[in-house]
mmCIF file of the N, C-alpha and C atoms, coordinates in Angstrom:
data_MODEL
# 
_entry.id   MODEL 
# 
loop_
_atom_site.group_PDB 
_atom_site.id 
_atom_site.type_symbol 
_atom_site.label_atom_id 
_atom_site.label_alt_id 
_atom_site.label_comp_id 
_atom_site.label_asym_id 
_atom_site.label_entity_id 
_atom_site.label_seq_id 
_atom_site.pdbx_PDB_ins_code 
_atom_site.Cartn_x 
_atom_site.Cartn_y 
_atom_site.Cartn_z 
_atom_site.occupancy 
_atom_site.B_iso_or_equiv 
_atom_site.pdbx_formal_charge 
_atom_site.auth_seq_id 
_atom_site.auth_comp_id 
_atom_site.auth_asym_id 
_atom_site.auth_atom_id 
_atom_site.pdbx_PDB_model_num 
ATOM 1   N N  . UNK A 1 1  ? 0.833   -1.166 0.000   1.00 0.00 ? 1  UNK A N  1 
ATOM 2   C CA . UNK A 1 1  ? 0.000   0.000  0.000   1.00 0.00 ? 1  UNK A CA 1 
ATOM 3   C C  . UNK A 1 1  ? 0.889   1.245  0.000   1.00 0.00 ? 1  UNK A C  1 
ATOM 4   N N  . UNK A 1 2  ? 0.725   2.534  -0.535  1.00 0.00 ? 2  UNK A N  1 
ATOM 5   C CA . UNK A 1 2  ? 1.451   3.672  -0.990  1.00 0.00 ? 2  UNK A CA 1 
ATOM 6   C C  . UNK A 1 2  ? 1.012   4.214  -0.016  1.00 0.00 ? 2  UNK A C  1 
ATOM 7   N N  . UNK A 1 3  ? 1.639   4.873  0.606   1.00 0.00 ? 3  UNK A N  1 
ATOM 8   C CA . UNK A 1 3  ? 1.256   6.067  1.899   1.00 0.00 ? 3  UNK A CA 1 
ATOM 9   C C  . UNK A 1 3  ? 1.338   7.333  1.064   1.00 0.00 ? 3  UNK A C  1 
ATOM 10  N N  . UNK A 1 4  ? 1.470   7.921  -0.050  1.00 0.00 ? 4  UNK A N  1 
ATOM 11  C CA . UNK A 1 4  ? 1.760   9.366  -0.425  1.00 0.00 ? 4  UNK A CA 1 
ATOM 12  C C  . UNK A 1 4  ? 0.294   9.498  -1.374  1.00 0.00 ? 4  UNK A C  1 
ATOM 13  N N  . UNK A 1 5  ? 0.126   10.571 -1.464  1.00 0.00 ? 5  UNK A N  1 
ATOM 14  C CA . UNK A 1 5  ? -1.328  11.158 -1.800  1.00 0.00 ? 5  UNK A CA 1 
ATOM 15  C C  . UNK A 1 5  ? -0.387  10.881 -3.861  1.00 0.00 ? 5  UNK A C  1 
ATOM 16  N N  . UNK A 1 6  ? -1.119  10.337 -4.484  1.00 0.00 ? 6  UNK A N  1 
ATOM 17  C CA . UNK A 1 6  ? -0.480  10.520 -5.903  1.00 0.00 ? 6  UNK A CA 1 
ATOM 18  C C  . UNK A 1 6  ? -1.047  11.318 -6.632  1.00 0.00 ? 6  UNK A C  1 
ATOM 19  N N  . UNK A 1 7  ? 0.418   11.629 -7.514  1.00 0.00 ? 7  UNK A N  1 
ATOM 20  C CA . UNK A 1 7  ? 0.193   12.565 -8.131  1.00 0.00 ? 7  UNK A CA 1 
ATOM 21  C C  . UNK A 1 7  ? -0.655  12.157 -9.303  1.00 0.00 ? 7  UNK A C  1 
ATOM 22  N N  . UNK A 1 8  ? -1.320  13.214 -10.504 1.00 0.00 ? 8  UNK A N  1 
ATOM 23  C CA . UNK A 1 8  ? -1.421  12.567 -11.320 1.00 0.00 ? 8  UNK A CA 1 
ATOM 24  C C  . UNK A 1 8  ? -0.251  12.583 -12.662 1.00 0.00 ? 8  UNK A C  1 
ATOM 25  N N  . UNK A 1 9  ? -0.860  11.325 -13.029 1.00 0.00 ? 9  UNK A N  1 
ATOM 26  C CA . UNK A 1 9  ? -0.200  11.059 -14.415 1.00 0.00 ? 9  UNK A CA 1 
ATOM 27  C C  . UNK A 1 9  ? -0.111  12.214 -15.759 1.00 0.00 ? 9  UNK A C  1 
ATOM 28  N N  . UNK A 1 10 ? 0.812   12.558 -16.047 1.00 0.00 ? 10 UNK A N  1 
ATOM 29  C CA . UNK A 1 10 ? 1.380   13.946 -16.946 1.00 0.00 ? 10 UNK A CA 1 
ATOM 30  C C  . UNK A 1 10 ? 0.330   13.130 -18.497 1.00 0.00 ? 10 UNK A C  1 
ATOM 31  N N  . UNK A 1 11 ? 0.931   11.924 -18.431 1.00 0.00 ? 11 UNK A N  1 
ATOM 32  C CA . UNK A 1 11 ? 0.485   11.130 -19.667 1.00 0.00 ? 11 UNK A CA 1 
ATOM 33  C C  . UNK A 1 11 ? -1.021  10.925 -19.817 1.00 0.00 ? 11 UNK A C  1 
ATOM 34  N N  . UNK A 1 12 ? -1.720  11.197 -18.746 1.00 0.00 ? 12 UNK A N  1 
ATOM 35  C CA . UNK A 1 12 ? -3.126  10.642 -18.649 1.00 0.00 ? 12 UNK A CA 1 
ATOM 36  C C  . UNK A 1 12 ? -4.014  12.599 -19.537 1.00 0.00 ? 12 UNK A C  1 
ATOM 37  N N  . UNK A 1 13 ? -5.041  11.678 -20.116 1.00 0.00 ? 13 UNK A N  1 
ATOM 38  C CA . UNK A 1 13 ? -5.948  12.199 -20.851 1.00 0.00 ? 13 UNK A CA 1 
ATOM 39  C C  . UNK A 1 13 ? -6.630  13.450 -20.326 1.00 0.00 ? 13 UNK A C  1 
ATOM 40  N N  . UNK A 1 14 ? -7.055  14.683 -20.889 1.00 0.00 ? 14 UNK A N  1 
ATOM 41  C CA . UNK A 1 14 ? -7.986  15.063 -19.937 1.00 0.00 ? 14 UNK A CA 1 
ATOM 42  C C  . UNK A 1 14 ? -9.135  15.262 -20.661 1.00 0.00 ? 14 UNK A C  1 
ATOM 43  N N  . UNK A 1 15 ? -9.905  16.647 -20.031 1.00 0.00 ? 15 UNK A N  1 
ATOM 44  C CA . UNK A 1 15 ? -11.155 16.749 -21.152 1.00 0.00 ? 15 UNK A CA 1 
ATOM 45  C C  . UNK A 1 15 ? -10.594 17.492 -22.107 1.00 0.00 ? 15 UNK A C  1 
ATOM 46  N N  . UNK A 1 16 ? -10.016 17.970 -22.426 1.00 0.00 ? 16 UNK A N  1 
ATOM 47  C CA . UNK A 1 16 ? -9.241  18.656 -23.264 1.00 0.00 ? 16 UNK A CA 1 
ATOM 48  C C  . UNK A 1 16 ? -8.346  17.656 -24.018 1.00 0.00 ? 16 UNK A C  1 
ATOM 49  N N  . UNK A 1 17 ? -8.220  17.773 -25.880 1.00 0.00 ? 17 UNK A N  1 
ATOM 50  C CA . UNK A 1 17 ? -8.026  16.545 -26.211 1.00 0.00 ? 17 UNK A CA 1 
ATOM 51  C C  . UNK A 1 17 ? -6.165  16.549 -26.543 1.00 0.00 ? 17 UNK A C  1 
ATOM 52  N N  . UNK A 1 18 ? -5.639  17.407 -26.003 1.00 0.00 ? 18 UNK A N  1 
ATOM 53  C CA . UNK A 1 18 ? -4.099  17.101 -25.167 1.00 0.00 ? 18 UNK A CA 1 
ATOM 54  C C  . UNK A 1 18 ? -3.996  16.878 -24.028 1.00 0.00 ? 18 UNK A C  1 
ATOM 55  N N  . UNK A 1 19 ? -3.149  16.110 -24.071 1.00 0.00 ? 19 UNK A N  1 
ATOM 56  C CA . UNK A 1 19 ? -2.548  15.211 -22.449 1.00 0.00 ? 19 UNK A CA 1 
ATOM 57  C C  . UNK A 1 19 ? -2.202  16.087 -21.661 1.00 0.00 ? 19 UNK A C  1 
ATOM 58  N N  . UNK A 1 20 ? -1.720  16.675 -20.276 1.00 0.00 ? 20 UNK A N  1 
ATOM 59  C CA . UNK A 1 20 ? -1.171  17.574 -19.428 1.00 0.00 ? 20 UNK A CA 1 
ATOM 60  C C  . UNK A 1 20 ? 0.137   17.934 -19.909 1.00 0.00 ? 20 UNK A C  1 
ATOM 61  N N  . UNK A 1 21 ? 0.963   16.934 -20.048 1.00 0.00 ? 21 UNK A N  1 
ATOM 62  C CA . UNK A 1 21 ? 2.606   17.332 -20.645 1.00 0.00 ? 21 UNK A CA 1 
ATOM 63  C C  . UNK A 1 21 ? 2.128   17.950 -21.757 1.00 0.00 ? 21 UNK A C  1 
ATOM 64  N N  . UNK A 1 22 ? 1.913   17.791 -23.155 1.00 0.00 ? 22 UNK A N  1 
ATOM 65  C CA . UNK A 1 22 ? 1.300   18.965 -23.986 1.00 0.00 ? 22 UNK A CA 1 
ATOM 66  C C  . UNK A 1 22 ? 1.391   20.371 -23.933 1.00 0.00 ? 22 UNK A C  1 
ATOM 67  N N  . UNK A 1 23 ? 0.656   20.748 -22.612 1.00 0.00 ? 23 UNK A N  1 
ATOM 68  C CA . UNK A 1 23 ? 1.010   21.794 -22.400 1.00 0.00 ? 23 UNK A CA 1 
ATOM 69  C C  . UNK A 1 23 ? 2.167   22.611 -22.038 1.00 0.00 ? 23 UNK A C  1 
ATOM 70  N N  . UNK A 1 24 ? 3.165   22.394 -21.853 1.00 0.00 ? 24 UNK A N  1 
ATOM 71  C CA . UNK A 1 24 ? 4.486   22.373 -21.509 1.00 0.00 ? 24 UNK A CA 1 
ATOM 72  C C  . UNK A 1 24 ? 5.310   22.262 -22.596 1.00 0.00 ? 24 UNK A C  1 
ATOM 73  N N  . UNK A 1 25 ? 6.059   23.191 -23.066 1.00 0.00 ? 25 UNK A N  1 
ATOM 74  C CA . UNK A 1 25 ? 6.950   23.227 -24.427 1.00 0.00 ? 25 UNK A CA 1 
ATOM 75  C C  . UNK A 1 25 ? 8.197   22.654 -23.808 1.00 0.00 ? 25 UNK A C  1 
ATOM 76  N N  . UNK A 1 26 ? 8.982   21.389 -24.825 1.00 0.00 ? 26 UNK A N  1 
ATOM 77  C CA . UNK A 1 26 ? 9.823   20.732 -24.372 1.00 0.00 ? 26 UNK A CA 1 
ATOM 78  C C  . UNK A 1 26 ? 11.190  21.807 -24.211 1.00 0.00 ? 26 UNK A C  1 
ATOM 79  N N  . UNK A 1 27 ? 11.314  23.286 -24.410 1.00 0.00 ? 27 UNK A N  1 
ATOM 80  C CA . UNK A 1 27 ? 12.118  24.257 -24.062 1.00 0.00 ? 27 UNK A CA 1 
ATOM 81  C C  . UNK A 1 27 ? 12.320  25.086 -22.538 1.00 0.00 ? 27 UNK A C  1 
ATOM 82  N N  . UNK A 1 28 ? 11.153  24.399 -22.182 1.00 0.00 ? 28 UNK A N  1 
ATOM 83  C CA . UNK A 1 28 ? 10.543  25.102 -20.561 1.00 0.00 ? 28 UNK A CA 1 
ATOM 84  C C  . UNK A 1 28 ? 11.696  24.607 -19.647 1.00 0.00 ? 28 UNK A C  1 
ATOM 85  N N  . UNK A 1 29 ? 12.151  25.756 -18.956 1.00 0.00 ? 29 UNK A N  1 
ATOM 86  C CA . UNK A 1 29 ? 12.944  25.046 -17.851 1.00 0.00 ? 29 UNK A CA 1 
ATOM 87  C C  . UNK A 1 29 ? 12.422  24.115 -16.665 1.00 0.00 ? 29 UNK A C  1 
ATOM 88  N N  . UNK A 1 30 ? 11.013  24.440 -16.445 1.00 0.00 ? 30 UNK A N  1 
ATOM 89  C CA . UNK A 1 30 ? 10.112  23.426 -16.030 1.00 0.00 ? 30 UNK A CA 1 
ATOM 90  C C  . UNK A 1 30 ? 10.885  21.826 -15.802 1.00 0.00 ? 30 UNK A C  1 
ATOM 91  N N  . UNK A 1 31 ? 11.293  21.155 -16.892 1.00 0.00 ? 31 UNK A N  1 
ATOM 92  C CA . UNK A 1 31 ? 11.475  20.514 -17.467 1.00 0.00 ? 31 UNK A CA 1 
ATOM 93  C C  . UNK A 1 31 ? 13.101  19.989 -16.909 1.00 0.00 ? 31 UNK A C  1 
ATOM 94  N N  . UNK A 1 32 ? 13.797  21.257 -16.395 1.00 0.00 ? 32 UNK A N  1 
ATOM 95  C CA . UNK A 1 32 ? 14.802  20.890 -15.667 1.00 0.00 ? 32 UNK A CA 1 
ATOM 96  C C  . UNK A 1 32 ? 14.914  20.915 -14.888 1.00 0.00 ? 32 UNK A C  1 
ATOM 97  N N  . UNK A 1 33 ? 13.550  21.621 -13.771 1.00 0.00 ? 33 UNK A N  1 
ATOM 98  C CA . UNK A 1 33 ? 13.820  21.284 -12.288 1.00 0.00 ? 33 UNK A CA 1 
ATOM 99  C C  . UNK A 1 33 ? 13.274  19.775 -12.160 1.00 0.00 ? 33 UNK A C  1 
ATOM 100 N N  . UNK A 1 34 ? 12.112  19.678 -13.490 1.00 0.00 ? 34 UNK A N  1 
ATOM 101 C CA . UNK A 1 34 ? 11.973  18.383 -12.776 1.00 0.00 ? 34 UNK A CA 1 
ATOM 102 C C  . UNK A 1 34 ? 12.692  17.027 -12.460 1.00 0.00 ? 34 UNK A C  1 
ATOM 103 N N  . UNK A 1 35 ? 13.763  17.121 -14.195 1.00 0.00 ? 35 UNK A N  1 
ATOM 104 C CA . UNK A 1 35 ? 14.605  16.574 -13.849 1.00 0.00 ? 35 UNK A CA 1 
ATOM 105 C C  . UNK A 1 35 ? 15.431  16.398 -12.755 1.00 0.00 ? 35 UNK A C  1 
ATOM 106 N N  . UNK A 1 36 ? 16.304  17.495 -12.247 1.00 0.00 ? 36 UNK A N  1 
ATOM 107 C CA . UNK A 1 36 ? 16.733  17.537 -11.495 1.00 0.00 ? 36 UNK A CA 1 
ATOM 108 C C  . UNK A 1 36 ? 16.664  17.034 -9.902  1.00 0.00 ? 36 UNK A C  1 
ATOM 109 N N  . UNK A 1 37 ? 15.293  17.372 -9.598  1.00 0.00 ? 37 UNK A N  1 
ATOM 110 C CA . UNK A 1 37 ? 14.560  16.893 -8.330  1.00 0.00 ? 37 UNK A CA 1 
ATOM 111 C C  . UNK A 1 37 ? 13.920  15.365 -8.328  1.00 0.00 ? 37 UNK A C  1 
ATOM 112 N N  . UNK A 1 38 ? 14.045  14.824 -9.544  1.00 0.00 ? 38 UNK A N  1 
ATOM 113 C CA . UNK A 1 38 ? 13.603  13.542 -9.779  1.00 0.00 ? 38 UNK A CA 1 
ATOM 114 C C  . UNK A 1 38 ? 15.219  13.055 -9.130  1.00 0.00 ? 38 UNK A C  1 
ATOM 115 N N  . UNK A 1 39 ? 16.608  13.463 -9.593  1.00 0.00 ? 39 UNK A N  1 
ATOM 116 C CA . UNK A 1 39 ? 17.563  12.677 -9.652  1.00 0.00 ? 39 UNK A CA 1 
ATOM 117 C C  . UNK A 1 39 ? 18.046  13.014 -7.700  1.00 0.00 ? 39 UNK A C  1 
ATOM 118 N N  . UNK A 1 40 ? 17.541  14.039 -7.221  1.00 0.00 ? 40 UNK A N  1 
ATOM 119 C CA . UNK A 1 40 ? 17.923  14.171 -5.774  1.00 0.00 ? 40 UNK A CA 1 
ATOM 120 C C  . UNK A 1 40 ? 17.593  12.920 -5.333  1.00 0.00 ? 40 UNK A C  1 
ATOM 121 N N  . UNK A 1 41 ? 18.354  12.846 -3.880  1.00 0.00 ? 41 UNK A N  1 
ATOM 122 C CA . UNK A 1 41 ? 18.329  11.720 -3.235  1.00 0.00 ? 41 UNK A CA 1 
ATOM 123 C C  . UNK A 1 41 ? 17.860  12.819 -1.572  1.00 0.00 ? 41 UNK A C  1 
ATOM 124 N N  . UNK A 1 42 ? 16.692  12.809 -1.395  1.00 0.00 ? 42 UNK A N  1 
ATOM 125 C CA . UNK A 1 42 ? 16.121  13.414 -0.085  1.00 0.00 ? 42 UNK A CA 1 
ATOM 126 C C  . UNK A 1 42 ? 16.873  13.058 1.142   1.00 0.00 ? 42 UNK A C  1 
ATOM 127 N N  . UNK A 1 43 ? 16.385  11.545 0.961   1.00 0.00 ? 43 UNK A N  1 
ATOM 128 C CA . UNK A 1 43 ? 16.818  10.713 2.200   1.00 0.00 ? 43 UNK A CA 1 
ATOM 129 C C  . UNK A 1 43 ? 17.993  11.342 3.078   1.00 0.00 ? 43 UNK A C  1 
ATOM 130 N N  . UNK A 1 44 ? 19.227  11.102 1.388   1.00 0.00 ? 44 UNK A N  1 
ATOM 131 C CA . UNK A 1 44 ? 20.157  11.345 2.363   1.00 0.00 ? 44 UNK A CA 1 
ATOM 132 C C  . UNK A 1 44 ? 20.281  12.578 2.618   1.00 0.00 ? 44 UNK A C  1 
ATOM 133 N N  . UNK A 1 45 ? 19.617  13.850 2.289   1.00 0.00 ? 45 UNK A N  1 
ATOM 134 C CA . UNK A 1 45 ? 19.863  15.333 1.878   1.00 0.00 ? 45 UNK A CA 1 
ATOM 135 C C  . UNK A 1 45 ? 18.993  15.650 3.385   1.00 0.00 ? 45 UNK A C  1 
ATOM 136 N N  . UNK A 1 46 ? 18.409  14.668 4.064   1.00 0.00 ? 46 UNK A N  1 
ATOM 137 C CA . UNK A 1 46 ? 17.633  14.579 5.683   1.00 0.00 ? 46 UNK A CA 1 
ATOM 138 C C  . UNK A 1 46 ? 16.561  15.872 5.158   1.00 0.00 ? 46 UNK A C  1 
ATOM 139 N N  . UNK A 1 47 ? 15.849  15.404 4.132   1.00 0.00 ? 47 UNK A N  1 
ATOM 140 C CA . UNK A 1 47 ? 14.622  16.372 4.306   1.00 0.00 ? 47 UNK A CA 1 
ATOM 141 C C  . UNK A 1 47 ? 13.298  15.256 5.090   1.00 0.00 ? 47 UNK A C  1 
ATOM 142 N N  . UNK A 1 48 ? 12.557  15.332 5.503   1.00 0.00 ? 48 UNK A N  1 
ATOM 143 C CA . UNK A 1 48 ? 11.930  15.222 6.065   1.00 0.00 ? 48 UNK A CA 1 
ATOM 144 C C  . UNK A 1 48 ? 10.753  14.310 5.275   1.00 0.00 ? 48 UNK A C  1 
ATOM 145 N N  . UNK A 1 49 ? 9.628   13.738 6.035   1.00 0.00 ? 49 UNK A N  1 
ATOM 146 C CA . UNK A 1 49 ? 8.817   13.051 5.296   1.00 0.00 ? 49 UNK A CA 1 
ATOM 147 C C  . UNK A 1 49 ? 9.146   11.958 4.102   1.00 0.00 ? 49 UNK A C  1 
ATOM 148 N N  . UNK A 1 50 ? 10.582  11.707 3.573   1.00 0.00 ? 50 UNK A N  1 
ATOM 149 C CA . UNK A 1 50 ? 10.871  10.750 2.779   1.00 0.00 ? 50 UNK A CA 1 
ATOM 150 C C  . UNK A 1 50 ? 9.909   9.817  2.506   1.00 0.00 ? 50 UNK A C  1 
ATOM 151 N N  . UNK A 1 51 ? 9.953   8.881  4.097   1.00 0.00 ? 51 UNK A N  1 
ATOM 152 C CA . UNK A 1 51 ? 9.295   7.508  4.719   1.00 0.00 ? 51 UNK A CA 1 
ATOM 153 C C  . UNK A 1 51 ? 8.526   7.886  4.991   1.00 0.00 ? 51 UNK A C  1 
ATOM 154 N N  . UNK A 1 52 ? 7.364   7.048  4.589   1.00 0.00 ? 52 UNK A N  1 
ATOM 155 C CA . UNK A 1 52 ? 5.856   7.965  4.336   1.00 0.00 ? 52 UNK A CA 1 
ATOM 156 C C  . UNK A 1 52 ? 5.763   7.047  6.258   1.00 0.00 ? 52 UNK A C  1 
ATOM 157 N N  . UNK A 1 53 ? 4.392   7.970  7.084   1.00 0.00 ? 53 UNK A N  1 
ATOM 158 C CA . UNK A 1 53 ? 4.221   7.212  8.205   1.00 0.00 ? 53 UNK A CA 1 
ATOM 159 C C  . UNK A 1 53 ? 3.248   6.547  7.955   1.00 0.00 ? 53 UNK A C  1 
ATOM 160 N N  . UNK A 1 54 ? 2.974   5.443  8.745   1.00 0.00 ? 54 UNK A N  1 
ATOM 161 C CA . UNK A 1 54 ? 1.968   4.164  8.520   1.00 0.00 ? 54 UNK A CA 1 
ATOM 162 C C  . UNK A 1 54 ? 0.639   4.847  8.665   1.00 0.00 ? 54 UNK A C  1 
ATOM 163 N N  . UNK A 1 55 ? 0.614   5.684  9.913   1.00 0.00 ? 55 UNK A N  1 
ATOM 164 C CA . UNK A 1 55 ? -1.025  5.793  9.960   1.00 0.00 ? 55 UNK A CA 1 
ATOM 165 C C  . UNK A 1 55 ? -1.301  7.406  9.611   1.00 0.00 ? 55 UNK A C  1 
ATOM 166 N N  . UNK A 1 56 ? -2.543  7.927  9.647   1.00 0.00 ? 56 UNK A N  1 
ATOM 167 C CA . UNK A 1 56 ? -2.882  9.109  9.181   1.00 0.00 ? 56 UNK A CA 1 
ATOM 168 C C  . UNK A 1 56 ? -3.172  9.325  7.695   1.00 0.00 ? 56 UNK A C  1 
ATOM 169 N N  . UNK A 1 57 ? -3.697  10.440 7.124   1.00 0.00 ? 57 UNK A N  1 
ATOM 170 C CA . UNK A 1 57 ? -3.943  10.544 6.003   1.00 0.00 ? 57 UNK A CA 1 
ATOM 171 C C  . UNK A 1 57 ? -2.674  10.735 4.973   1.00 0.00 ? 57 UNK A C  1 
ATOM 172 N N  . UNK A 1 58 ? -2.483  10.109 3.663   1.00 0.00 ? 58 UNK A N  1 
ATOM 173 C CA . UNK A 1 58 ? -0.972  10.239 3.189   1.00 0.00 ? 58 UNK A CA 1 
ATOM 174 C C  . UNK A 1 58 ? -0.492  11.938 2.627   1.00 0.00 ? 58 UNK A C  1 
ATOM 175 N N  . UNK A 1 59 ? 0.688   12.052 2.656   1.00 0.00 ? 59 UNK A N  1 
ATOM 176 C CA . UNK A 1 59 ? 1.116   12.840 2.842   1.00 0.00 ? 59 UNK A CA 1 
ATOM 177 C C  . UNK A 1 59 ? 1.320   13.105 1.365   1.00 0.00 ? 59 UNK A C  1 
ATOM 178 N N  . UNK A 1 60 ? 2.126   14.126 0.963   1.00 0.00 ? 60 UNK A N  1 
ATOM 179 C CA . UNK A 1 60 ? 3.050   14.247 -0.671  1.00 0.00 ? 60 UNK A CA 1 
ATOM 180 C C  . UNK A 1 60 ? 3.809   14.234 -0.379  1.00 0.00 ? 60 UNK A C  1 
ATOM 181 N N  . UNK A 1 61 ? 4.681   13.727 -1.506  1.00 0.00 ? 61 UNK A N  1 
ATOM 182 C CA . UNK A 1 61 ? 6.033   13.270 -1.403  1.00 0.00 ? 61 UNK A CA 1 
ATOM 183 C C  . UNK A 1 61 ? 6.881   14.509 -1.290  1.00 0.00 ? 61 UNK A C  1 
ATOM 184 N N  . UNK A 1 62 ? 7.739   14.610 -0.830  1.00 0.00 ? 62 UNK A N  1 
ATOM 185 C CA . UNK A 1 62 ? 8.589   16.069 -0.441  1.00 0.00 ? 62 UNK A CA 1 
ATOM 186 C C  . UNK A 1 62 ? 9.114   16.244 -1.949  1.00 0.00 ? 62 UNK A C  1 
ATOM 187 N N  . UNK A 1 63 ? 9.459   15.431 -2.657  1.00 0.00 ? 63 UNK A N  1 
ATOM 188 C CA . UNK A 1 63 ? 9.926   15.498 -4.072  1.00 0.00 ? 63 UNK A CA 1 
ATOM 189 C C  . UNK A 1 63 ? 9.012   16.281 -4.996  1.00 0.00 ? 63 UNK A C  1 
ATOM 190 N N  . UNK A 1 64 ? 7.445   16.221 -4.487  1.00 0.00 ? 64 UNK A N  1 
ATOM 191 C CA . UNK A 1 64 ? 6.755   17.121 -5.531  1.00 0.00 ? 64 UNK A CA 1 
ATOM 192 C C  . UNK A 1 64 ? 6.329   18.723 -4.941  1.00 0.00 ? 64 UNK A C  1 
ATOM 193 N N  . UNK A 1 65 ? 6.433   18.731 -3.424  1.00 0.00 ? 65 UNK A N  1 
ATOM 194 C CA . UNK A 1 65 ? 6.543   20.005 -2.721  1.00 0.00 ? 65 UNK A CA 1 
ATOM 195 C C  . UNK A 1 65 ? 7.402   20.827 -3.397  1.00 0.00 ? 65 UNK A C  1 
ATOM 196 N N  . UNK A 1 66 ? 8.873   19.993 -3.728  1.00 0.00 ? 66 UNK A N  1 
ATOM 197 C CA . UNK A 1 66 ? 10.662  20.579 -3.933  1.00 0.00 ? 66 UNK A CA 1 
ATOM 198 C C  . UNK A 1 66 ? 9.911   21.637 -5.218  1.00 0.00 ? 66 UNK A C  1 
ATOM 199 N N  . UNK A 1 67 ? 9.418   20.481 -6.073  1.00 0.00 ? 67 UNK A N  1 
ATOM 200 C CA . UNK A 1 67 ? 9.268   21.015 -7.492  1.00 0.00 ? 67 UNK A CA 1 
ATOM 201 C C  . UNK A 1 67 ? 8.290   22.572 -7.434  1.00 0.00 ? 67 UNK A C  1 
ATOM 202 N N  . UNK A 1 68 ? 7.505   22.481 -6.644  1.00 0.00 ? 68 UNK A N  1 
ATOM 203 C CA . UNK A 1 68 ? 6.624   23.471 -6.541  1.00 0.00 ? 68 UNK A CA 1 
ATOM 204 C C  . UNK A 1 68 ? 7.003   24.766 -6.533  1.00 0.00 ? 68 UNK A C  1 
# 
């Protein structure tokens, strides 16, 4: 079972008949924080919330906070 609230899928459909990434020109620096924050390693960087906790409502992943 996933303890983190998920995100959604960039690839998934909407009502609009482009996908979410679509919107986003592959020139956007967008595009390099996300990279970037995809390749961090939290854990060891001791940010907080990594390890999701067992009980309570799930949290977001600190990785998509970073990006924000």
């Amino acid at each position: 079972m996933r303890r983190f609230v998920e995100e959604a899928d960039r690839g998934q459909w909407t009502l609009l008949p482009e996908c979410l990434d679509d919107f986003i020109d592959e020139s956007n620096p967008v595009r390099v924080i996300d990279a970037f924050v995809e390749a961090l390693d939290l854990a060891r960087m001791s940010f907080e919330g990594v390890e999701p906790a067992a009980t309570g409502r799930p949290s977001y992943h600190p990785s998509v906070l970073l990006k924000l």
